[in-house]
N, CA, C and O atoms as a Maestro MAE file, in Angstrom:
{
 s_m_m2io_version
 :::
 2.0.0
}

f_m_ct {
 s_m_title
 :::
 protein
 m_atom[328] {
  # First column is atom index #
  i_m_mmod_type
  r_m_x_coord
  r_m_y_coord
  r_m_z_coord
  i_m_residue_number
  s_m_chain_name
  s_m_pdb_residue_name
  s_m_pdb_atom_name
  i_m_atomic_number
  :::
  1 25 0.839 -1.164 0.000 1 A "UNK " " N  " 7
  2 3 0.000 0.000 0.000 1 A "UNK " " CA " 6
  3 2 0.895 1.242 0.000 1 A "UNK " " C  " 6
  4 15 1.947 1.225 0.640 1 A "UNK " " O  " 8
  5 25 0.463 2.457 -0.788 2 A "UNK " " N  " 7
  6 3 1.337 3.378 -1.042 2 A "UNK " " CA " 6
  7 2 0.554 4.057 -0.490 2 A "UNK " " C  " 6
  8 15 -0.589 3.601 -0.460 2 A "UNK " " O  " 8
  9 25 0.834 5.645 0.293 3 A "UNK " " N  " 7
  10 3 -0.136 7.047 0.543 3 A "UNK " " CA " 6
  11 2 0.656 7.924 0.244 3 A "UNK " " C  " 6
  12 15 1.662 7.977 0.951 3 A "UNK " " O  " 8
  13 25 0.550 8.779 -0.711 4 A "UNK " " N  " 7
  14 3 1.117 10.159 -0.512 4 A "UNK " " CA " 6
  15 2 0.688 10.911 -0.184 4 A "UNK " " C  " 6
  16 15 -0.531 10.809 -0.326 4 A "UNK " " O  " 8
  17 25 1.189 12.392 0.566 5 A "UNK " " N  " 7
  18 3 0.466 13.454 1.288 5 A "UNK " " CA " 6
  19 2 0.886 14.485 0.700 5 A "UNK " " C  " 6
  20 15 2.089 14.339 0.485 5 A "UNK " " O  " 8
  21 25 0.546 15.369 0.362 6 A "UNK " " N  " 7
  22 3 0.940 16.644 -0.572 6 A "UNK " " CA " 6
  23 2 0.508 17.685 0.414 6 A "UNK " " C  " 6
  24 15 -0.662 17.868 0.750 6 A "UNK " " O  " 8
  25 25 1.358 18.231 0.771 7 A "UNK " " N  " 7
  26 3 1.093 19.729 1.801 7 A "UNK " " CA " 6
  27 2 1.634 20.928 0.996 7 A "UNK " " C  " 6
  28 15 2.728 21.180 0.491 7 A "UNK " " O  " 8
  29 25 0.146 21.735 1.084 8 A "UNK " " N  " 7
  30 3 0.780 22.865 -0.142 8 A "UNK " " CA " 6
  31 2 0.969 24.061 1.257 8 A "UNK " " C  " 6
  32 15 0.029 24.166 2.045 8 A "UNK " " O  " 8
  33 25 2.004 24.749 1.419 9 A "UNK " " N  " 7
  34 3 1.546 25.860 2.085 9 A "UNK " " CA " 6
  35 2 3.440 26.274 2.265 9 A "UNK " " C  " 6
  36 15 4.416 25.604 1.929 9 A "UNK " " O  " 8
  37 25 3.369 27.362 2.796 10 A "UNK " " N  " 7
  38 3 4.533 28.580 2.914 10 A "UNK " " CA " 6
  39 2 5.456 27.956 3.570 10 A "UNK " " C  " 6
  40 15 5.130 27.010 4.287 10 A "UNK " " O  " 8
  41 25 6.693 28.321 3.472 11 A "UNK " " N  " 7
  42 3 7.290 27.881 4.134 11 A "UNK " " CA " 6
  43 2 7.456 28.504 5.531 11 A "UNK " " C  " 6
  44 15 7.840 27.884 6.522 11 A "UNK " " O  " 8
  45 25 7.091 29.920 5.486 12 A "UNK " " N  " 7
  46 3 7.028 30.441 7.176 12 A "UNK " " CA " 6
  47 2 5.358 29.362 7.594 12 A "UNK " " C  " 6
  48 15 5.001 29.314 8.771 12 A "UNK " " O  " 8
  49 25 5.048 29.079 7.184 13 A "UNK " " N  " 7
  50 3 3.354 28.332 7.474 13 A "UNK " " CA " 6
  51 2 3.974 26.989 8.063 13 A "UNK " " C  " 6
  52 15 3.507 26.578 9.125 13 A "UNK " " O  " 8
  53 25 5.210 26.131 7.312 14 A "UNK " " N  " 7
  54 3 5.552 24.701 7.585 14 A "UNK " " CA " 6
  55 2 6.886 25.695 9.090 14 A "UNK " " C  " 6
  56 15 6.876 25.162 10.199 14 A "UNK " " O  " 8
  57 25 7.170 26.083 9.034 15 A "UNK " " N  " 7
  58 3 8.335 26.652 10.439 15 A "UNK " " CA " 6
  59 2 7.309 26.982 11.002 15 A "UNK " " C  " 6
  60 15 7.460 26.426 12.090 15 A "UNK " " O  " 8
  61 25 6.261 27.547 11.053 16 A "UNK " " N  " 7
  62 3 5.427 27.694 12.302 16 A "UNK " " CA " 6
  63 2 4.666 25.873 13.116 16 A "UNK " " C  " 6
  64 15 4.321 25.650 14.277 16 A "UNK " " O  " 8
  65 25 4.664 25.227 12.275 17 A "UNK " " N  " 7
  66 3 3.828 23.919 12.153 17 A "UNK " " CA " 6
  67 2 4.923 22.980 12.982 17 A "UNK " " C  " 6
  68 15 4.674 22.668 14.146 17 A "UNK " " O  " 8
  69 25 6.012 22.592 12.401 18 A "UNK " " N  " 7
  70 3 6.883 22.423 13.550 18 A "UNK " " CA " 6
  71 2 7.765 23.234 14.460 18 A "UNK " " C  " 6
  72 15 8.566 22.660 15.198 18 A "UNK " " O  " 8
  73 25 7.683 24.208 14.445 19 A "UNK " " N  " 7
  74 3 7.524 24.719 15.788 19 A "UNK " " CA " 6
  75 2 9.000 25.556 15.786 19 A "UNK " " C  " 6
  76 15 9.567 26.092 16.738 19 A "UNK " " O  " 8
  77 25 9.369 25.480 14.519 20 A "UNK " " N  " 7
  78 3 10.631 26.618 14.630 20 A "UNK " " CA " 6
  79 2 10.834 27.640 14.934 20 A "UNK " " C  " 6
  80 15 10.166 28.410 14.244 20 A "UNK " " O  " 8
  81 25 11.551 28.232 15.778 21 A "UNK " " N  " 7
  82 3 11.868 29.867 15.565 21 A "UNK " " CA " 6
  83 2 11.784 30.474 14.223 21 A "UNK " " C  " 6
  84 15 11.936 29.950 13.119 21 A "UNK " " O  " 8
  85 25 11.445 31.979 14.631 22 A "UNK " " N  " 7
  86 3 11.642 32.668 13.604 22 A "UNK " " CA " 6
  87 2 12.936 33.570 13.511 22 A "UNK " " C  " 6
  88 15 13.241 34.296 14.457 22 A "UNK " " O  " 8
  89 25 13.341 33.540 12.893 23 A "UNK " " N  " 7
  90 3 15.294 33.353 12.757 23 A "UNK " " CA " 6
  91 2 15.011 35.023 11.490 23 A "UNK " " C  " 6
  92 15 15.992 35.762 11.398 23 A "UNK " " O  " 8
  93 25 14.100 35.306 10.908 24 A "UNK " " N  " 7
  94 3 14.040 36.397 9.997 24 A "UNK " " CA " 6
  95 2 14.713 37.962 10.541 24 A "UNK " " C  " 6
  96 15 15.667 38.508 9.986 24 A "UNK " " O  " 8
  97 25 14.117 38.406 11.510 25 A "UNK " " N  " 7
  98 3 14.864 39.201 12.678 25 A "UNK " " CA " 6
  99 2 16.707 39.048 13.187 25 A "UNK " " C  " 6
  100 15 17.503 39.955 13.429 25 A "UNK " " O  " 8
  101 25 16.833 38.136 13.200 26 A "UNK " " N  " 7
  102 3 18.159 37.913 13.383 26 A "UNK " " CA " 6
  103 2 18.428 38.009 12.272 26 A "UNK " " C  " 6
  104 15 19.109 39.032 12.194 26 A "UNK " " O  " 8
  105 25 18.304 37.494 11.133 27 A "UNK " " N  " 7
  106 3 19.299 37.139 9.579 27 A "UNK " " CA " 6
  107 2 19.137 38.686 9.482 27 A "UNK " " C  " 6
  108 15 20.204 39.272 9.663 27 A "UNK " " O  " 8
  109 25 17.686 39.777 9.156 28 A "UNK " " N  " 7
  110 3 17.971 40.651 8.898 28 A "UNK " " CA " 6
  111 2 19.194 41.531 9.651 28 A "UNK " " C  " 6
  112 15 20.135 42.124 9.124 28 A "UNK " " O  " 8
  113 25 18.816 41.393 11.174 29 A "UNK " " N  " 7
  114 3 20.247 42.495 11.784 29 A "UNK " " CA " 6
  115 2 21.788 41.956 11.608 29 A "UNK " " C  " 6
  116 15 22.738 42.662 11.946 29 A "UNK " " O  " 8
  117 25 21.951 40.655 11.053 30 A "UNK " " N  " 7
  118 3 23.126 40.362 10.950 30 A "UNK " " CA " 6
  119 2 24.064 40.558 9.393 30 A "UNK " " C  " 6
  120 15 25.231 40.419 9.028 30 A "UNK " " O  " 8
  121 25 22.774 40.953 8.805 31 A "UNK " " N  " 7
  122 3 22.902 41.198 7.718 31 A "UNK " " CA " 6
  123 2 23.455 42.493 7.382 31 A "UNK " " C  " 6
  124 15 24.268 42.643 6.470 31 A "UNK " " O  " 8
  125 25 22.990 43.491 8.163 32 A "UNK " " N  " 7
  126 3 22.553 44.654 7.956 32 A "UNK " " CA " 6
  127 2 23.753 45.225 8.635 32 A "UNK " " C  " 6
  128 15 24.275 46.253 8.206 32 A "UNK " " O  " 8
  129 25 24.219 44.576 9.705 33 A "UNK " " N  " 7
  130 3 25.792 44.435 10.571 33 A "UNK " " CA " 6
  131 2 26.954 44.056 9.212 33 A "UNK " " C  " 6
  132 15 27.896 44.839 9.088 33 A "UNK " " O  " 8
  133 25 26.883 43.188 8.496 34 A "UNK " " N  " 7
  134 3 27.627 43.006 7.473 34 A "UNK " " CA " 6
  135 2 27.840 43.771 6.247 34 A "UNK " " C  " 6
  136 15 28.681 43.744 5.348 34 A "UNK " " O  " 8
  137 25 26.804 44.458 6.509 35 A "UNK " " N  " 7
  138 3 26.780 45.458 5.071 35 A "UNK " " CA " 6
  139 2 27.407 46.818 5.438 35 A "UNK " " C  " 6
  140 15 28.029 47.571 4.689 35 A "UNK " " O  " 8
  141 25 27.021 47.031 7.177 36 A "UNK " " N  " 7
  142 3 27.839 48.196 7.526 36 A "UNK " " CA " 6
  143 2 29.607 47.734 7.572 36 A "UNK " " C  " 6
  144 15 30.468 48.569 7.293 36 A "UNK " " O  " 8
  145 25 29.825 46.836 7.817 37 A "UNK " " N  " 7
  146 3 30.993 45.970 8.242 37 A "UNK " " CA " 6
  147 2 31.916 46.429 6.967 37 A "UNK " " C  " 6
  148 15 32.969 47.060 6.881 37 A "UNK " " O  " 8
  149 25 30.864 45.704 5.834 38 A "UNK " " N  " 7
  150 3 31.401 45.791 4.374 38 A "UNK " " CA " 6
  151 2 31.817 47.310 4.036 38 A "UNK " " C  " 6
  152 15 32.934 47.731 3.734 38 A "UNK " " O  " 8
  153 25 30.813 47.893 4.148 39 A "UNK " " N  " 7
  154 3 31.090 49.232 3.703 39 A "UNK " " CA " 6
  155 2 32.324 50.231 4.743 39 A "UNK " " C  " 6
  156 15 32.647 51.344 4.328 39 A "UNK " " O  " 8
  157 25 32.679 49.909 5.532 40 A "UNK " " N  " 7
  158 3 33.444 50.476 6.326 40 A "UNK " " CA " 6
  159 2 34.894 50.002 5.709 40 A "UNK " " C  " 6
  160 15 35.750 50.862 5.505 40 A "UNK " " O  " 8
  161 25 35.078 49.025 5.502 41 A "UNK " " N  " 7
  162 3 36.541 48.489 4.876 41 A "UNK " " CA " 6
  163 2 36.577 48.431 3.508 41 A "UNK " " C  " 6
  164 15 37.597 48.033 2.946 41 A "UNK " " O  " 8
  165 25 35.581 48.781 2.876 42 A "UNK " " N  " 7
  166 3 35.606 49.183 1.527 42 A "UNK " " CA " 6
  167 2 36.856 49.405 0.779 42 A "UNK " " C  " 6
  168 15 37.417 48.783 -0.123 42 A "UNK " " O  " 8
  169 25 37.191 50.796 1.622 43 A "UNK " " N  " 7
  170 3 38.700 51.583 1.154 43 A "UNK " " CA " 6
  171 2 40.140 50.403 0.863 43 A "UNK " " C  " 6
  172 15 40.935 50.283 -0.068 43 A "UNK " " O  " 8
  173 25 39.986 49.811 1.934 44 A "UNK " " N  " 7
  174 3 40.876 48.883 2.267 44 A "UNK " " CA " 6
  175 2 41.046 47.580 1.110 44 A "UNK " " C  " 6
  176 15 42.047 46.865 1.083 44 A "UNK " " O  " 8
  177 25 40.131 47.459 0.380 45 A "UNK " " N  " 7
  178 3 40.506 46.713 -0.945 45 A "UNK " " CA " 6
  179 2 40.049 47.098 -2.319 45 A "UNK " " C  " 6
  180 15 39.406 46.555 -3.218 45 A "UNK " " O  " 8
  181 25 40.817 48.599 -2.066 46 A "UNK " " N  " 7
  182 3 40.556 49.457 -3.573 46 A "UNK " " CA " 6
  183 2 42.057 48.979 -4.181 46 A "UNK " " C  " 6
  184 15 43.002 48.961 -3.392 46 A "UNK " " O  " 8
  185 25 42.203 48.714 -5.146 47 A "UNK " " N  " 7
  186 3 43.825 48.240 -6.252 47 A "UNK " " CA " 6
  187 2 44.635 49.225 -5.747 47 A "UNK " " C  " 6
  188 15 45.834 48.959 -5.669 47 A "UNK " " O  " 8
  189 25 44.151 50.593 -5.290 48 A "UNK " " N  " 7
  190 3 45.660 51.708 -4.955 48 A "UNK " " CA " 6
  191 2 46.348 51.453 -3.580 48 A "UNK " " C  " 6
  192 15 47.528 51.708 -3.340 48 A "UNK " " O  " 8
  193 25 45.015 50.657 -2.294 49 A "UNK " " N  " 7
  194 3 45.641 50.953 -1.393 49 A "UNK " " CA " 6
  195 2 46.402 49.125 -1.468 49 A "UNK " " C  " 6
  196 15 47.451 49.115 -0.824 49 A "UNK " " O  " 8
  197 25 46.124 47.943 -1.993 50 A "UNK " " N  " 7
  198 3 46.048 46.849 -2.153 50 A "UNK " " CA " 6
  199 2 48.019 46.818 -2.701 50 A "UNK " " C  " 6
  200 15 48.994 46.306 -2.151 50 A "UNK " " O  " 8
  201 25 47.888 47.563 -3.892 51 A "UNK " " N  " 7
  202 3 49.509 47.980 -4.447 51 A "UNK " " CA " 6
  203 2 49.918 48.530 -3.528 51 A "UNK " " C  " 6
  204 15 51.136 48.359 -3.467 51 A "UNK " " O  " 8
  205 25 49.521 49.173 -2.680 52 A "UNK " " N  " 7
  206 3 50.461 50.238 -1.567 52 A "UNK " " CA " 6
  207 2 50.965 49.193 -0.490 52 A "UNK " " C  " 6
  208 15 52.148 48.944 -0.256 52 A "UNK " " O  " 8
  209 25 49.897 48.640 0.106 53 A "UNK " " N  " 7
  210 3 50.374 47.713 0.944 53 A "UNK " " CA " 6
  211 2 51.822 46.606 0.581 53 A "UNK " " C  " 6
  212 15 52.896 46.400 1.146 53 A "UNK " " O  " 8
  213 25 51.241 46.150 -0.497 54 A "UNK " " N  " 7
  214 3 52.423 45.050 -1.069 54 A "UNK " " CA " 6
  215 2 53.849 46.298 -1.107 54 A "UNK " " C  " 6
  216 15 54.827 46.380 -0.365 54 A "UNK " " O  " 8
  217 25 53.570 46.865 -1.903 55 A "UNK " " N  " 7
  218 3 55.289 47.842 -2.252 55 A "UNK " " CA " 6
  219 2 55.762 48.692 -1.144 55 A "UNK " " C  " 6
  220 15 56.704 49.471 -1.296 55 A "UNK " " O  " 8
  221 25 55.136 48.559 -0.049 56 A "UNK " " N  " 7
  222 3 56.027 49.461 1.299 56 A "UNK " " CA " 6
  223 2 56.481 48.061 2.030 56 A "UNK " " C  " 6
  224 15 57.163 48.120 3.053 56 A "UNK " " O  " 8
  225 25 56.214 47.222 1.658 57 A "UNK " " N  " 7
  226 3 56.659 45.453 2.380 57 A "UNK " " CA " 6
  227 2 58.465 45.636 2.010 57 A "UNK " " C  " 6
  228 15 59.353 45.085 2.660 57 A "UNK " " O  " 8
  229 25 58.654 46.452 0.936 58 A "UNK " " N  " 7
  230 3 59.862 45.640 0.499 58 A "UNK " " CA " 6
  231 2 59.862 46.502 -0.697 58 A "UNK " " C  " 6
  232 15 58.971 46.444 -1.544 58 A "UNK " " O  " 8
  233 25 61.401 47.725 -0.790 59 A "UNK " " N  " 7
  234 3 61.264 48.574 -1.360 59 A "UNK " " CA " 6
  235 2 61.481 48.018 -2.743 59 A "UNK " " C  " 6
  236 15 60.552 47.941 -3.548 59 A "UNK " " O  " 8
  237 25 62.500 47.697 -2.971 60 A "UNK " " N  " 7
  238 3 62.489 46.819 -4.372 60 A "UNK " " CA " 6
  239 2 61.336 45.873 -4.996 60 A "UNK " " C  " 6
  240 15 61.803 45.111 -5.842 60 A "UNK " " O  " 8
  241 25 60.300 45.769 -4.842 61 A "UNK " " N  " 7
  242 3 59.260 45.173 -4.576 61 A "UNK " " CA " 6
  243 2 58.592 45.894 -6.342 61 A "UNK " " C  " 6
  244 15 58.122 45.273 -7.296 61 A "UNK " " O  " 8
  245 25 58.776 47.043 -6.200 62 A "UNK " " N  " 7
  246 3 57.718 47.737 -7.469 62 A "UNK " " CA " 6
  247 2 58.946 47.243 -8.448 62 A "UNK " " C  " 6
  248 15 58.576 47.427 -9.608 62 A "UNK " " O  " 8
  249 25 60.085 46.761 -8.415 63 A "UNK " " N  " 7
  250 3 61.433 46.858 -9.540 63 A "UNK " " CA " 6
  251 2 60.667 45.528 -9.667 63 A "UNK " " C  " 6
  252 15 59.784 45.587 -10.523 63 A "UNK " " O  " 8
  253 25 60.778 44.333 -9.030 64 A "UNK " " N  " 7
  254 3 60.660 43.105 -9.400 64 A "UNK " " CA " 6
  255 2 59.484 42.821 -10.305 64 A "UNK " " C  " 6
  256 15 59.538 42.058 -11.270 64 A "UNK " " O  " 8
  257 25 58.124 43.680 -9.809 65 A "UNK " " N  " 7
  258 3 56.879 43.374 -10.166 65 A "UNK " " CA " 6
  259 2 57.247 43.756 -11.512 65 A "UNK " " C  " 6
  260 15 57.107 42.942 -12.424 65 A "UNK " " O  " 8
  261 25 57.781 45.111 -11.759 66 A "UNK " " N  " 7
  262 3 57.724 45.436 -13.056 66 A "UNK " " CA " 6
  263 2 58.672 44.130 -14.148 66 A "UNK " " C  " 6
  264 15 58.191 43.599 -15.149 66 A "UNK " " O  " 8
  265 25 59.888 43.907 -13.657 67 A "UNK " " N  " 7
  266 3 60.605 42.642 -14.265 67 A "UNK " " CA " 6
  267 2 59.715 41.656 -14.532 67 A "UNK " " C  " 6
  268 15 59.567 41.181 -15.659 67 A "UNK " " O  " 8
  269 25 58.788 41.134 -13.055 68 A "UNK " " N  " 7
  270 3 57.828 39.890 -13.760 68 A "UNK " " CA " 6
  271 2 57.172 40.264 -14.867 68 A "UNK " " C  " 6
  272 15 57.168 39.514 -15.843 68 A "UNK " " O  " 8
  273 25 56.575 41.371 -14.884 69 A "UNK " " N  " 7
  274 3 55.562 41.487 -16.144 69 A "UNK " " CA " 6
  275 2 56.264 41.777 -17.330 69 A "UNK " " C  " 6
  276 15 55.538 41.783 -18.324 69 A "UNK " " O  " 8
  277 25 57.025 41.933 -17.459 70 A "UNK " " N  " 7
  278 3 57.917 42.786 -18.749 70 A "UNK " " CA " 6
  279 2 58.367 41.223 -18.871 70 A "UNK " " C  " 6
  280 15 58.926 41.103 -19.962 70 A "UNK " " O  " 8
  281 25 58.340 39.914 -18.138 71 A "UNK " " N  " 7
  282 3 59.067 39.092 -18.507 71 A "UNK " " CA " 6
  283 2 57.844 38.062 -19.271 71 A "UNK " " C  " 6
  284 15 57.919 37.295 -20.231 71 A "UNK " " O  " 8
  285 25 56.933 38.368 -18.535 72 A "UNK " " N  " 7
  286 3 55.593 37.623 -18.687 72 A "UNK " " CA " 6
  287 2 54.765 38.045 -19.991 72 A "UNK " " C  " 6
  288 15 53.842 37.376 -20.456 72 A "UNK " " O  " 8
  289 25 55.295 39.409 -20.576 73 A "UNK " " N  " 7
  290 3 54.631 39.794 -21.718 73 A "UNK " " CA " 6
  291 2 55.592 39.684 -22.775 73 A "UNK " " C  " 6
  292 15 55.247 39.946 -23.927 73 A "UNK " " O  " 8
  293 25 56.902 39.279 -22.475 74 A "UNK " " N  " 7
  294 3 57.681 39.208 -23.710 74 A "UNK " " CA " 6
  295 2 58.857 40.143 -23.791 74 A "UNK " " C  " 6
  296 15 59.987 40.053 -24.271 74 A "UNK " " O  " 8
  297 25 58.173 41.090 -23.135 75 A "UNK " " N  " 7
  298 3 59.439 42.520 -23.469 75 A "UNK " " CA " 6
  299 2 60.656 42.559 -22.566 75 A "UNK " " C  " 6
  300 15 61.362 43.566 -22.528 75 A "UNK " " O  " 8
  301 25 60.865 41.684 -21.975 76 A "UNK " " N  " 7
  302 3 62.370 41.300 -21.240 76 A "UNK " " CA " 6
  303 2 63.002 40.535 -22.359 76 A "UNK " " C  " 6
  304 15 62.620 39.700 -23.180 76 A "UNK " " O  " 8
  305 25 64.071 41.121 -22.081 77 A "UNK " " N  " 7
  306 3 65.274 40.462 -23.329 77 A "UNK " " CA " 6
  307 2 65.823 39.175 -22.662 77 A "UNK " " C  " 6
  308 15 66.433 38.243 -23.185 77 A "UNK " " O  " 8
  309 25 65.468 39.355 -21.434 78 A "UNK " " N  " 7
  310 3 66.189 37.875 -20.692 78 A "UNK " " CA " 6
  311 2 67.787 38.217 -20.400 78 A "UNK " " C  " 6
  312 15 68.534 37.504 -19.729 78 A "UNK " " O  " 8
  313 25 68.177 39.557 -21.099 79 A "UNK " " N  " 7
  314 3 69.881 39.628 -20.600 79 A "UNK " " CA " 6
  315 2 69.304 41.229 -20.201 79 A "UNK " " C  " 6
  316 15 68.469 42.019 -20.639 79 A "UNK " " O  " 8
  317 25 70.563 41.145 -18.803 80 A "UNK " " N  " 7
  318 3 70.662 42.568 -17.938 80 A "UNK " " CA " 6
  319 2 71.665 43.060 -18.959 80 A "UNK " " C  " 6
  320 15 71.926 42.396 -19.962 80 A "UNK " " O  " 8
  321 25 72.256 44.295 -18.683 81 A "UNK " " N  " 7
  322 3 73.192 44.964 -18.990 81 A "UNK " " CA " 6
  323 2 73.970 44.887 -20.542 81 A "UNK " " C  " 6
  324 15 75.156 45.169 -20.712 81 A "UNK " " O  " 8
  325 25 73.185 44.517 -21.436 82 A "UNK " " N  " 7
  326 3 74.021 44.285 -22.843 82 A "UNK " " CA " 6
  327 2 73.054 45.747 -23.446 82 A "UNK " " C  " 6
  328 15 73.219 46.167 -24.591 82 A "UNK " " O  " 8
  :::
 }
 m_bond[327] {
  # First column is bond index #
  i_m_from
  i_m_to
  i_m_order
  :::
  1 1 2 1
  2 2 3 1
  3 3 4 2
  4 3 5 1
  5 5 6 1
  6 6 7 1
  7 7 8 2
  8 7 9 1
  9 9 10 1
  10 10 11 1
  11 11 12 2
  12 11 13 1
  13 13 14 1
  14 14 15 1
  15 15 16 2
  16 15 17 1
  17 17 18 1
  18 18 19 1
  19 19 20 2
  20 19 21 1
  21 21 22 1
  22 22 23 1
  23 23 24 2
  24 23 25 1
  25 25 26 1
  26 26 27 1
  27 27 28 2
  28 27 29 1
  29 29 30 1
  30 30 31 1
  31 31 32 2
  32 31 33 1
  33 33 34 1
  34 34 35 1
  35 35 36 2
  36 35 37 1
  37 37 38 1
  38 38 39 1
  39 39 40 2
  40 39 41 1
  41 41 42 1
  42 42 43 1
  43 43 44 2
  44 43 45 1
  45 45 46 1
  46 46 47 1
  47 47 48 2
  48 47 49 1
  49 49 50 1
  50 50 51 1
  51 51 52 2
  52 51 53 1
  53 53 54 1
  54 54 55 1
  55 55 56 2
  56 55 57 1
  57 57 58 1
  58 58 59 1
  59 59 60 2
  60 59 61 1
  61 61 62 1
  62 62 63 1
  63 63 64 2
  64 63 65 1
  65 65 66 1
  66 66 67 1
  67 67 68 2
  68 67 69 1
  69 69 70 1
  70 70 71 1
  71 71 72 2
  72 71 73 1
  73 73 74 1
  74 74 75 1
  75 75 76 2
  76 75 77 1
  77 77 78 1
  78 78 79 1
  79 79 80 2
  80 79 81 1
  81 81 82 1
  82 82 83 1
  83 83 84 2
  84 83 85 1
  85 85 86 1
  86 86 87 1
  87 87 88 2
  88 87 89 1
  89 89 90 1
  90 90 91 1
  91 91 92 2
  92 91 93 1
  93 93 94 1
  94 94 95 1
  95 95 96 2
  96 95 97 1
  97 97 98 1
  98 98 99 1
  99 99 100 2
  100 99 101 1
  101 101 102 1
  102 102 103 1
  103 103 104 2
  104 103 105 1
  105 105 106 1
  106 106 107 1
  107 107 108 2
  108 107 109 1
  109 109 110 1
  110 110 111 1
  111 111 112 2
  112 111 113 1
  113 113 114 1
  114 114 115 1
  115 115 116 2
  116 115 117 1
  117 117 118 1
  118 118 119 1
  119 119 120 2
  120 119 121 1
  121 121 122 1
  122 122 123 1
  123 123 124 2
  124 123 125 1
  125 125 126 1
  126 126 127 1
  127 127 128 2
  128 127 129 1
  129 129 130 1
  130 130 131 1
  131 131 132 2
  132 131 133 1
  133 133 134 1
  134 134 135 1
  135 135 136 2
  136 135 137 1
  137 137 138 1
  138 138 139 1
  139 139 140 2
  140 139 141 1
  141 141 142 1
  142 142 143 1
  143 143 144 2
  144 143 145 1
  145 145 146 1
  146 146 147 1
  147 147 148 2
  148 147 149 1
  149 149 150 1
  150 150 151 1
  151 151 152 2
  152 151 153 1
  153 153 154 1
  154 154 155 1
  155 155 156 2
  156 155 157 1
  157 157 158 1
  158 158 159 1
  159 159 160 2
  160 159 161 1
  161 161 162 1
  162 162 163 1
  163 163 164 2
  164 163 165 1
  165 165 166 1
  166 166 167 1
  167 167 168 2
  168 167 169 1
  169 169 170 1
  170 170 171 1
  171 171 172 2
  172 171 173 1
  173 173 174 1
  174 174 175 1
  175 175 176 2
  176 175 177 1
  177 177 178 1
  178 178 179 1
  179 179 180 2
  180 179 181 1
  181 181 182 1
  182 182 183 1
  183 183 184 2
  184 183 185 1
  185 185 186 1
  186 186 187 1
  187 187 188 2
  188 187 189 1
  189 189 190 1
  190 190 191 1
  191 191 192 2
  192 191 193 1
  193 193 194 1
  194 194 195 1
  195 195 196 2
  196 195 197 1
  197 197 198 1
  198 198 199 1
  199 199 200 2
  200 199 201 1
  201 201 202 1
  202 202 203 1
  203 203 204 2
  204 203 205 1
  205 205 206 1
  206 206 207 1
  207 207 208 2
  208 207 209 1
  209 209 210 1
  210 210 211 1
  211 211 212 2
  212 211 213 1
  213 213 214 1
  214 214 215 1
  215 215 216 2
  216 215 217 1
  217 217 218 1
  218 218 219 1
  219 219 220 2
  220 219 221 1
  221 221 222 1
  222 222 223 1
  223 223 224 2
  224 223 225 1
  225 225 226 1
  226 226 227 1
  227 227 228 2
  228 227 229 1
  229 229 230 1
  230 230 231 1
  231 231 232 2
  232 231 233 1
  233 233 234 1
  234 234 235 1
  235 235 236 2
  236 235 237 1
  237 237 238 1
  238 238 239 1
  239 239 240 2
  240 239 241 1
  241 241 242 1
  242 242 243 1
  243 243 244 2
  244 243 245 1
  245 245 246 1
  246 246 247 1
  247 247 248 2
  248 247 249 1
  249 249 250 1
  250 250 251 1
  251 251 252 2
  252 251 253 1
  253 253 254 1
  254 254 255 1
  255 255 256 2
  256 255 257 1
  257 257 258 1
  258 258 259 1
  259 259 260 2
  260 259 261 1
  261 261 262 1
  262 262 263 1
  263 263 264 2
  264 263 265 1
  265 265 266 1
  266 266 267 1
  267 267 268 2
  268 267 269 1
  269 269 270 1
  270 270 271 1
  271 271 272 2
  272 271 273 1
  273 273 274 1
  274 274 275 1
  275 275 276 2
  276 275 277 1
  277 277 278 1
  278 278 279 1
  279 279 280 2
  280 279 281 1
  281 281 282 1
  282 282 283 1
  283 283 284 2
  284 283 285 1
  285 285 286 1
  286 286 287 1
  287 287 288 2
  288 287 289 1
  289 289 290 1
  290 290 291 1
  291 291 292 2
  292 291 293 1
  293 293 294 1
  294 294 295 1
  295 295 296 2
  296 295 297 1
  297 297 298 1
  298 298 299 1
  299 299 300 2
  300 299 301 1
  301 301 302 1
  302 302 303 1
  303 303 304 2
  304 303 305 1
  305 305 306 1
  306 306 307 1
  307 307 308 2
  308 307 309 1
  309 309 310 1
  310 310 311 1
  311 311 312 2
  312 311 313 1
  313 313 314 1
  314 314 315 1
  315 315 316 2
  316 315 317 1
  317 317 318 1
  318 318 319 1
  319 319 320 2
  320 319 321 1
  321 321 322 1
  322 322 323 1
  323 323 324 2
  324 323 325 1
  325 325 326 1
  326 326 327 1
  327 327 328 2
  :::
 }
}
């Protein structure tokens, strides 16, 4: 013998039915905490301050980067000083 039961209804309708919290209140303020969160460090991963960070690590740092790419696009001759 087979029965199927088909329950049509909401899903806040089936969380009220067994007896869940309503968690909507929280997700919104934690959300809303993250977006201020987000927007506050914004600055902090713009490409100018992202390059700044890396090239005050290590002053030679902007010489090398430029070597990788000049090597990576072709335009390094592969010999220093000739």
């Amino acid at each position: 013998m087979k029965v199927n039961i088909e329950i049509d209804c909401t899903p806040v309708e089936a969380r009220q039915f067994m007896g869940l919290p309503d968690v909507q209140p929280m997700q919104t303020a934690m959300m809303d905490k993250l977006q201020q969160k987000m927007a506050e460090n914004i600055d902090k991963f713009s490409p100018e301050t992202i390059l700044q960070n890396w090239f005050t690590f290590d002053p030679k740092m902007a010489e090398r980067f430029q070597d990788m790419f000049a090597s990576m696009s072709g335009l390094g001759t592969g010999t220093k000083g000739k």
